[in-house]
C-alpha positions as CSV (number, residue, x, y, z in Angstrom):
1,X,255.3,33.4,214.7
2,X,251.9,32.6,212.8
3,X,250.2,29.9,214.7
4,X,247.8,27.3,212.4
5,X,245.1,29.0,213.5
6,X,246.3,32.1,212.1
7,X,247.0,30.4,209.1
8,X,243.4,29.5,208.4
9,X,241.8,32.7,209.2
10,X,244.2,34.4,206.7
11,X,242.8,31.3,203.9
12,X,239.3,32.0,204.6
13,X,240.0,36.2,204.8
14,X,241.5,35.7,201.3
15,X,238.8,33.6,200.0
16,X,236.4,36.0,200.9
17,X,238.8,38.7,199.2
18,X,238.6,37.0,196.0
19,X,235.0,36.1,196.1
20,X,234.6,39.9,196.4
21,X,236.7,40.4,193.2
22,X,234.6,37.5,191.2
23,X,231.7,39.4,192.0
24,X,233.0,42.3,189.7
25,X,233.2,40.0,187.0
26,X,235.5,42.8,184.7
27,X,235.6,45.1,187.2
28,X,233.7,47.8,188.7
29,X,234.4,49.8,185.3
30,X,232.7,47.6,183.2
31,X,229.6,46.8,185.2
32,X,229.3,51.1,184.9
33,X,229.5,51.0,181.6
34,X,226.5,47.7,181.0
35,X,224.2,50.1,183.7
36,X,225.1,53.0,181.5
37,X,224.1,51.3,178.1
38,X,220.7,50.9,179.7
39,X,221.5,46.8,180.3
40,X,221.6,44.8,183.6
41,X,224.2,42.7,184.8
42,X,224.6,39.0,184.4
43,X,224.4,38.7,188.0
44,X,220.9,40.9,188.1
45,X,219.3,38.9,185.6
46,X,220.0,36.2,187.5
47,X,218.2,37.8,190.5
48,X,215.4,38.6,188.5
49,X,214.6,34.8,186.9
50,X,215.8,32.9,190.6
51,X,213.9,33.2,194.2
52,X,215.2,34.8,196.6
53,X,218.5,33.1,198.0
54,X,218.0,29.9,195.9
55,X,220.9,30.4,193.5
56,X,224.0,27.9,194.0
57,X,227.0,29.3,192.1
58,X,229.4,26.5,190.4
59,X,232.9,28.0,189.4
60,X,232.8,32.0,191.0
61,X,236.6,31.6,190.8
62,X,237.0,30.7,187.1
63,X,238.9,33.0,184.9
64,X,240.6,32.5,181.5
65,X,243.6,30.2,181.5
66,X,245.8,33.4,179.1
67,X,248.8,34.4,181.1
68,X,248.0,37.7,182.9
69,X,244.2,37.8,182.3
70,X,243.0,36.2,186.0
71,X,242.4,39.6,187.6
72,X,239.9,40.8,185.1
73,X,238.3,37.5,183.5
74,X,236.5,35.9,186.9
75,X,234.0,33.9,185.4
76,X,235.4,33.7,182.1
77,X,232.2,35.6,180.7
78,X,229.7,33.5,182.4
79,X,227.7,33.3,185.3
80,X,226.6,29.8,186.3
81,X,224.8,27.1,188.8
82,X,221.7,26.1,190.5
83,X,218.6,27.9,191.3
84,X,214.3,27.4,192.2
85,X,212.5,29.7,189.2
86,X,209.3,29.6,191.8
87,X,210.0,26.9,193.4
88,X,211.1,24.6,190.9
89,X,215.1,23.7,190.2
90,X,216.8,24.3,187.4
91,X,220.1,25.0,186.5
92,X,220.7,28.9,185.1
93,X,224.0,30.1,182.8
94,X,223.9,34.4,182.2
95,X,226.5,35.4,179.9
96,X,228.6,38.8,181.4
97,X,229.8,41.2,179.3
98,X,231.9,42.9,181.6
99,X,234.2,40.4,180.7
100,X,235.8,40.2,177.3
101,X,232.4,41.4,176.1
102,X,230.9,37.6,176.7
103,X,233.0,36.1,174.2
104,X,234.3,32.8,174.9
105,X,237.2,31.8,176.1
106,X,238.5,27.6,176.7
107,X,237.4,27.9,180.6
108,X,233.6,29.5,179.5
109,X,233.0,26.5,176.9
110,X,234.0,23.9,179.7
111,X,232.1,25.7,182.0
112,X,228.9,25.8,179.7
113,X,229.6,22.3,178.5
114,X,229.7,20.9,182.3
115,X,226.7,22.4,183.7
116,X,224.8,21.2,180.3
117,X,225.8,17.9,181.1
118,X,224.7,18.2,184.7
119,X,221.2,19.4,183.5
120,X,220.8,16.2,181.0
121,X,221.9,13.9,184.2
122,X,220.0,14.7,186.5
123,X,216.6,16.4,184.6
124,X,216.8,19.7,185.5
125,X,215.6,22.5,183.0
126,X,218.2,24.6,181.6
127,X,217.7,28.6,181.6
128,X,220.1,31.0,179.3
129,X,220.4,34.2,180.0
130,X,222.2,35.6,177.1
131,X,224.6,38.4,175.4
132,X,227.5,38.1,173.9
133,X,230.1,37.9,171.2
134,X,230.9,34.7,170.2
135,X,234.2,32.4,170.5
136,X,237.2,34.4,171.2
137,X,239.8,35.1,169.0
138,X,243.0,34.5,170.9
139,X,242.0,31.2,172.5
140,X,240.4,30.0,169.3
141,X,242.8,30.8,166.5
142,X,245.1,28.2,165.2
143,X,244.1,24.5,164.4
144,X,244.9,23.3,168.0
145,X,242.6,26.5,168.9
146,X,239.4,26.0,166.8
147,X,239.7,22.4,167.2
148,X,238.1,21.6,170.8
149,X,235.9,24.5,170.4
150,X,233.6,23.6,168.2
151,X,229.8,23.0,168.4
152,X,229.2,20.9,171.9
153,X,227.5,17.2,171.4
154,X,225.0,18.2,174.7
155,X,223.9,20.7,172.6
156,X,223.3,19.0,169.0
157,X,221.8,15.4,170.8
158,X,219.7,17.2,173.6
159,X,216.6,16.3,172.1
160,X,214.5,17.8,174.3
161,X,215.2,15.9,177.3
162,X,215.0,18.8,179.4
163,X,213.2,22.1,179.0
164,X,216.1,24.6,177.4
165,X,215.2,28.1,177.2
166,X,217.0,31.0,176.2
167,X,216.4,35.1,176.6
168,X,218.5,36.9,174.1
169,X,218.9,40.4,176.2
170,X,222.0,42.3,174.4
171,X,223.7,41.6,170.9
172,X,224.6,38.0,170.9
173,X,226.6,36.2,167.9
174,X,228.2,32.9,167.7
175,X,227.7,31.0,170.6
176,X,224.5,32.2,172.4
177,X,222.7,32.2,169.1
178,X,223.7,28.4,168.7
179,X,222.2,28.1,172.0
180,X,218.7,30.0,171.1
181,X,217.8,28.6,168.1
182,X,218.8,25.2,169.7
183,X,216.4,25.4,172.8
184,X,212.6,24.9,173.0
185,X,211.8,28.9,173.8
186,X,213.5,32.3,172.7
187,X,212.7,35.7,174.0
188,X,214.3,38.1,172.7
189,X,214.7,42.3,174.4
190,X,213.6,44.4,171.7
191,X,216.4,46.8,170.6
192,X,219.3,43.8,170.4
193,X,220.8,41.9,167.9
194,X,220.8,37.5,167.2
195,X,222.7,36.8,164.0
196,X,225.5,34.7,163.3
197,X,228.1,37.0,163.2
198,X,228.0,41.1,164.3
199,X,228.0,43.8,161.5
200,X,232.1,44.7,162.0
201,X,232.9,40.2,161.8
202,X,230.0,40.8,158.0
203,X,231.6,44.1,156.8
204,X,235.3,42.8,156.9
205,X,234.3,39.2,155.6
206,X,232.2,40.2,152.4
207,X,232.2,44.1,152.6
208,X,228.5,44.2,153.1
209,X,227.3,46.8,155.3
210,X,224.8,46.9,157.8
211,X,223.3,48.2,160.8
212,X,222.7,45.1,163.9
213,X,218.9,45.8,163.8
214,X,218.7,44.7,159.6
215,X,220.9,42.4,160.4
216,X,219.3,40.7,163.5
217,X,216.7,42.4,165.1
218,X,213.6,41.2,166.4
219,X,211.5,42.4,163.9
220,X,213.8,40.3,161.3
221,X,213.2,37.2,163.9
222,X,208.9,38.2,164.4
223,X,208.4,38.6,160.8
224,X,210.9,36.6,158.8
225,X,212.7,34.0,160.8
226,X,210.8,33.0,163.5
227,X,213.8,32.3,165.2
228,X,212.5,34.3,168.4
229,X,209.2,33.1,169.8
230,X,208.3,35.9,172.1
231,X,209.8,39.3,172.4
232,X,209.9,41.7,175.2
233,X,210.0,45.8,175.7
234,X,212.3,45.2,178.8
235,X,214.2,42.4,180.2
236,X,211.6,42.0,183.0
237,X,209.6,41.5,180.5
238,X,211.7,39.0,178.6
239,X,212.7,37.1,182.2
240,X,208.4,36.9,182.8
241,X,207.7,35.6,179.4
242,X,210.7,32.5,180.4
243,X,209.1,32.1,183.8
244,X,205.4,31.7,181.8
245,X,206.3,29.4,179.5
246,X,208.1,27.5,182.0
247,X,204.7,27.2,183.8
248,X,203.7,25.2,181.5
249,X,206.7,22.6,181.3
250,X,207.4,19.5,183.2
251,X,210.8,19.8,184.5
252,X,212.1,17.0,182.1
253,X,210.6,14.3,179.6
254,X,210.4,11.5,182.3
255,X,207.3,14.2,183.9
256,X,204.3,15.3,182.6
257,X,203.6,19.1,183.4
258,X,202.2,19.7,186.4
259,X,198.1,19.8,187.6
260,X,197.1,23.4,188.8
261,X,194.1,23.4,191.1
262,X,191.4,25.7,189.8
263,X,188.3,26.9,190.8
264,X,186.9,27.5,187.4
265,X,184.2,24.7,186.9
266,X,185.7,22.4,183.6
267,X,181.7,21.9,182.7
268,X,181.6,25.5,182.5
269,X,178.7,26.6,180.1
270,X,180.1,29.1,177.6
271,X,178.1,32.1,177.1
272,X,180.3,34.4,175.2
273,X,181.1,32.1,172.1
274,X,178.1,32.6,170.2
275,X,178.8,36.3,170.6
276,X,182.4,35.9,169.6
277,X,181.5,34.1,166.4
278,X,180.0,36.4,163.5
279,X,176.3,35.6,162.7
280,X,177.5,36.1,158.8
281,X,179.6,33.3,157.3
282,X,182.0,35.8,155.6
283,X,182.7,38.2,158.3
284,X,186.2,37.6,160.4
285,X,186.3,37.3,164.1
286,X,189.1,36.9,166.7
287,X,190.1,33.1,167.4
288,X,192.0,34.6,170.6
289,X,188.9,35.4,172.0
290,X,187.0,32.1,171.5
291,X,190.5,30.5,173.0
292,X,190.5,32.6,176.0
293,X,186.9,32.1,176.9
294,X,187.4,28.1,176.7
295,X,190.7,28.0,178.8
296,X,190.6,27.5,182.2
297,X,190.5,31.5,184.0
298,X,190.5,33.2,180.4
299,X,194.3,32.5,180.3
300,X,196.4,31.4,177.0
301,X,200.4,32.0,176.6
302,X,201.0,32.7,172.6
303,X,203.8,30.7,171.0
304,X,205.4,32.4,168.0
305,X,202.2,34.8,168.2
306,X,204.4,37.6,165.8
307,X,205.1,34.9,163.1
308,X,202.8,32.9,160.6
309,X,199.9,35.0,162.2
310,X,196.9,33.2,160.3
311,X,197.7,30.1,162.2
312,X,197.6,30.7,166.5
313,X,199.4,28.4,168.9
314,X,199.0,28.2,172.4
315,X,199.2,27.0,176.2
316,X,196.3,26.8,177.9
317,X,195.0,24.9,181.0
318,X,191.8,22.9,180.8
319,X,190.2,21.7,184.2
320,X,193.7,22.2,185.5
321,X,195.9,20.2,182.9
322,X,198.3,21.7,180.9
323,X,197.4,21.7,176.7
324,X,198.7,22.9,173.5
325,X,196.0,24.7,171.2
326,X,196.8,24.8,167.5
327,X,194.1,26.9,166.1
328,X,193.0,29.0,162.8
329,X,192.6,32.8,163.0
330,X,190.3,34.3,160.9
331,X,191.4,37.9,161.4
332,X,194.7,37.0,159.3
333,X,194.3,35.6,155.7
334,X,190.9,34.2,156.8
335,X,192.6,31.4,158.4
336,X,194.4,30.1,155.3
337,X,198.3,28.7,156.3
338,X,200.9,29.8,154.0
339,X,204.6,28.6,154.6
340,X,205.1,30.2,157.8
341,X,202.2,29.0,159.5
342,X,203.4,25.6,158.9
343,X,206.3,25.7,160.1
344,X,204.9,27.0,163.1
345,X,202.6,24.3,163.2
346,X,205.4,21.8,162.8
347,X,207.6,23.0,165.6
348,X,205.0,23.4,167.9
349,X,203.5,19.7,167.7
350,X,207.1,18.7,168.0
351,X,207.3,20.7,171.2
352,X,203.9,19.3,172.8
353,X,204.5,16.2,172.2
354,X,208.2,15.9,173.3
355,X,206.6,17.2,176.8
356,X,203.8,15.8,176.8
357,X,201.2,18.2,176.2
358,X,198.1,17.3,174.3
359,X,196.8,19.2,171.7
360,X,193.2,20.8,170.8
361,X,193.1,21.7,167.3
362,X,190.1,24.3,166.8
363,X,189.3,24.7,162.3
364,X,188.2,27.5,160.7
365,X,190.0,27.9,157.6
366,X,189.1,27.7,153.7
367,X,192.6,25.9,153.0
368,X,196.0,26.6,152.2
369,X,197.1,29.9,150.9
370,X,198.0,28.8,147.0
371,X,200.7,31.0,145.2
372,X,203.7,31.2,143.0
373,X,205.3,32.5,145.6
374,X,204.2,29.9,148.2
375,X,205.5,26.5,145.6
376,X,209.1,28.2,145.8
377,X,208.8,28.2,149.6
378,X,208.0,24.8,149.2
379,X,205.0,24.7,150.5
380,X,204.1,21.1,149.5
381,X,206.9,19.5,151.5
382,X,205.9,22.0,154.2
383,X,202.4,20.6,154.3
384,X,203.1,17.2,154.1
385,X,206.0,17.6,156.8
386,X,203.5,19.1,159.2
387,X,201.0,15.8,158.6
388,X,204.0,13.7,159.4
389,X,204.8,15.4,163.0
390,X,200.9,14.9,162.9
391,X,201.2,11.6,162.2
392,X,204.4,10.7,164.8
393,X,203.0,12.3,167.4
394,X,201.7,10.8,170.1
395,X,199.9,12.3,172.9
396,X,196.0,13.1,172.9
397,X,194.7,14.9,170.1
398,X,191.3,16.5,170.1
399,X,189.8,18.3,167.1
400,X,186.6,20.5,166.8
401,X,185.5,22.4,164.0
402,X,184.1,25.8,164.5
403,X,183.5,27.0,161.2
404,X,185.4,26.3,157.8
405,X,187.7,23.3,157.3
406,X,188.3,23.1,153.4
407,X,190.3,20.6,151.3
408,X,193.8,19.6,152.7
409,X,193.5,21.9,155.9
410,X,190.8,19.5,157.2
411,X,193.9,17.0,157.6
412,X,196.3,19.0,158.8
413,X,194.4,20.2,161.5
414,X,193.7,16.7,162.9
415,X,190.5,16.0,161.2
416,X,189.4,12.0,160.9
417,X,191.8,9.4,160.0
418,X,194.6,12.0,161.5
419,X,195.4,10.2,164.8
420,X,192.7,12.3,166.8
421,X,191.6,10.6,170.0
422,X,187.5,12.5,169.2
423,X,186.7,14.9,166.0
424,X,184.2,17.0,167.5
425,X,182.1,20.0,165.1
426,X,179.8,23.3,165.8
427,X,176.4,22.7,163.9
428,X,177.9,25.7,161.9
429,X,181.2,23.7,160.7
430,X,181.1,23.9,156.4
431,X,183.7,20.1,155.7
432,X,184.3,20.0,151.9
433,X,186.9,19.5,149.7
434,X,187.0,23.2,148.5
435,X,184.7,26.1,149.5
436,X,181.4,26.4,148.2
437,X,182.0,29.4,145.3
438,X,184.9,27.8,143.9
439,X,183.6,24.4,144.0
440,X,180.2,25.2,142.4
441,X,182.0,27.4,139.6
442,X,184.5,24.3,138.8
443,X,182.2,21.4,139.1
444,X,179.0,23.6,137.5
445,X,180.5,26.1,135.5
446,X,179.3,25.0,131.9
447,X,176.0,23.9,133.1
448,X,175.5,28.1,134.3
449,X,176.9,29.3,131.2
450,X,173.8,27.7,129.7
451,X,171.5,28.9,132.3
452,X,168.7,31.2,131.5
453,X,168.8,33.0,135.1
454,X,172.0,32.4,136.2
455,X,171.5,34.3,139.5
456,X,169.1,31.7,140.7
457,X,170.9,29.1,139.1
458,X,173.9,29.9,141.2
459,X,171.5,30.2,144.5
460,X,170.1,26.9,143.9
461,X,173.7,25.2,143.2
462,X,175.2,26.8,146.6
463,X,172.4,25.9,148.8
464,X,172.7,22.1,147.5
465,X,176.5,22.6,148.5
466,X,176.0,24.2,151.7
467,X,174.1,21.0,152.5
468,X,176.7,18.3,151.6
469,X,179.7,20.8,153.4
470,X,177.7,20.1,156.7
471,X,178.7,18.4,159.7
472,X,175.5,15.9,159.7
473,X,176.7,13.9,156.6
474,X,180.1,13.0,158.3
475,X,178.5,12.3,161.7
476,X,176.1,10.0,160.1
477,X,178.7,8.4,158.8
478,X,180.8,8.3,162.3
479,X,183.5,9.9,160.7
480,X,183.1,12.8,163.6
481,X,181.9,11.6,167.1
482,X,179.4,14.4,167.5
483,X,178.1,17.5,166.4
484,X,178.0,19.7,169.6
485,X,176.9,23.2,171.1
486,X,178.8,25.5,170.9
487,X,178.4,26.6,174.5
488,X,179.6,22.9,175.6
489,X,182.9,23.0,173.9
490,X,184.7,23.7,177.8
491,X,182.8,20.3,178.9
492,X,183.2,18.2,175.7
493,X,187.2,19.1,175.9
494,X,187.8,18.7,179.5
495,X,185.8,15.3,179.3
496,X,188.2,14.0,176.1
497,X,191.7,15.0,178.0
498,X,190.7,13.3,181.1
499,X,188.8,10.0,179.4
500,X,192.4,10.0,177.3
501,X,194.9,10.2,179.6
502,X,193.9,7.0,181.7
503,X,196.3,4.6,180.2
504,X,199.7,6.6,180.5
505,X,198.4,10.5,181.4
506,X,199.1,12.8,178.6
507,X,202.2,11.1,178.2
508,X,204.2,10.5,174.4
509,X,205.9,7.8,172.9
510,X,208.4,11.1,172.1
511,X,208.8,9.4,168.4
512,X,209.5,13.9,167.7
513,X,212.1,14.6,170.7
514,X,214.8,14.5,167.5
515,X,213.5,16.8,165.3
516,X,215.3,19.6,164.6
517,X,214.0,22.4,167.1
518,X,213.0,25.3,165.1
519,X,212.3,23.6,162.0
């Protein structure tokens, strides 16, 4: 006769029997096959993003509610709970493919709805570890099917309340690629697919036919989309670039991010930027560089750094605080922004300023890139769209002007009257309304044509332009607050942040925290 006691060791023997079985996910079988196909497990990548023994699992024993699916469905095709990413909480969902190929079922969308809501209650950063298929046939056929799975309210109203970022490491359709281009960072493994919908779902539905990586691959989200923001040869790799970017993140928008001691002096003299920049006005120079040698310990994490290449934006530290840096790169149409580079602009002042993070603007451009091409992309709205994040935004802004800041650019990138806290300039900054050839052959182009020696003519003319495109004029006029060296910038940036975050720290008004993310 089984005594109580008996009766408690069996419960907790088959507890631990069934834990053993969750662990398989869709069985041993499946779990071969994702090591075969060169991929980790959902449970591995997990390993890889949490510290050691950290992770809290919430609902190992789930499994799709279908009659006679229990024994191979544990999880319901993801992986989910609490975890410290070095040292910090946050709470971590991993889709599994070994079951159902990550498609998901009724019990998956509860489960990913729940923890969401957990992460918006009590302002914990949200980490997606992602693959999969999309919403499930069976569970979401019918009109009583489709009609509680639809797109989850966290999701559409989490304006940026908490840090949500995503790593896209197999195919992933539907669902997970809601989730990416919903969340504040994307990496993405390079050889996978993020579309809506896979090639077999797009060849049946319209007949079209083509392979995942046209479809969705990361070169379609570096070069076209921008969809991605950082993109990784392995899914170490991938995991890393999360655990970076994180770095730089308070864990919610109550915080502002956090103060890392350094030993690299914030009145640092810089040595190397009069090297970096060319001694000739035309030649083309590497804005990286000059970034790296003002940031605290030569360190900068790109944002977007494969899309709208002429513009750069960054994280950096300076004198220990956290800042975003919105910059011009010469080596990439001279500087000029086309669409992409303002919509990069856009979403990434959104971003700052929804957590906090000031921004240091650093000019050297001759303008917008102008073309037919650019007016169908709608490149007015785009420009005057990235003047109003400018303009709602509301953490400290500091501008300096390196080299070239021509026409409508000179706004854009924070110039006077823009809502900068200090407008700082290099005695080499040219401030005009258009650069000096084309302004000199509109304004004075009749008056040469009658010119006897119109080589001289021309000299004469650009000289006299050169001097009203320099910084002296507008500081005169206090319309910058100084003309600086070069070799101070580190000191003269490291002074603003701190002089302009007594009042409230770096934090926002968060006037942006509803903007679409990804705009």
């Amino acid at each position: 006769m089984k005594t109580y006691a008996n009766e408690v060791d069996d419960a907790v023997l088959d507890l631990h029997k069934r834990k053993q079985k969750a662990l398989l996910g869709g069985g041993q079988d499946k779990i071969d096959r994702q090591h075969s196909s060169g991929f980790y497990t959902a449970r591995e990548r997990i390993a890889l993003l949490a510290d050691d023994d950290s992770f809290l699992e919430l609902g190992m024993l789930n499994h799709s509610d279908k009659e006679g699916a229990a024994e191979k469905s544990y999880g319901d095709g993801l992986i989910t709970g609490l975890a410290k990413v070095d040292g910090r909480p946050a709470v971590v969902m991993a889709g599994d493919k070994t079951v159902f190929a990550g498609t998901e079922g009724a019990v998956h969308i509860r489960k990913s709805k729940k923890v969401h809501e957990y992460a918006l209650k009590r302002g914990l950063p949200l980490f997606n570890l992602n693959e999969g298929g999309g919403l499930r046939m069976p569970d979401g056929m019918g009109s009583d099917g489709i009609s509680d799975k639809l797109f989850p309210q966290e999701m559409l109203t989490h304006s940026r309340q908490v840090p949500l970022m995503t790593a896209i490491l197999g195919d992933s359709f539907g669902g997970p690629t809601w989730m990416a281009v919903s969340s504040d960072f994307v990496t993405m493994l390079k050889g996978t697919c993020m579309a809506i919908a896979g090639p077999r779902m797009l060849s049946m539905a319209t007949g079209q036919k083509v392979e995942t990586e046209e479809l969705g691959g990361w070169r379609v989200h570096a070069d076209h989309t921008g969809q991605s923001d950082s993109f990784g040869d392995t899914e170490e790799e991938c995991i890393l670039q999360m655990k970076k970017f994180f770095s730089y993140m308070p864990l919610n928008s109550g915080e502002e991010p956090m103060f890392k001691e350094t030993d690299d002096d914030p009145y640092r003299k810089l040595e190397r930027v009069l090297d970096i920049l060319p001694k000739q006005k035309n030649r083309v120079y590497d804005m990286k560089e000059m970034i790296k040698d003002i940031a605290d310990e030569g360190e900068m994490f790109e944002y977007k750094a494969a899309y709208g290449e002429g513009l750069i934006t960054a994280f950096v530290r300076m004198g220990g605080r956290t800042a975003g840096i919105v910059a011009n790169q010469p080596k990439k149409f001279a500087g000029a922004a086309g669409p992409k580079e303002c919509d990069k602009a856009i979403d990434f002042i959104c971003l700052c300023d929804s957590y906090h993070i000031p921004l240091i603007f650093l000019h050297d451009t001759p303008g917008f890139r102008i073309s037919q091409d650019a007016e169908r992309e709608k490149m007015p709205t785009k420009i005057m769209i990235w003047n109003q994040a400018l303009a709602q935004s509301t953490v400290p802004k500091i501008s300096v002007v390196i080299r070239k800041s021509v026409g409508a650019a000179y706004g854009n990138m924070c110039g006077p009257s823009m809502g900068a806290d200090f407008v700082f300039a290099w005695p080499t900054a040219e401030i005009n309304f258009t650069g000096p050839e084309v302004g000199v052959n509109v304004v004075f182009g009749r008056q040469l044509q009658e010119e006897t020696n119109q080589t001289e003519a021309r000299k004469k003319l650009l000289e006299q332009w050169a001097f009203d495109s320099s910084p002296y004029k507008a500081a005169s006029k206090h319309y910058l607050d100084d003309v600086i060296d070069p070799r101070d910038t580190r000191k003269y940036l490291c002074k603003a942040l701190e002089y302009a975050s007594y009042k409230n720290g770096t934090k926002s008004e968060r006037r942006l925290a509803n903007w679409p993310t990804g705009y």
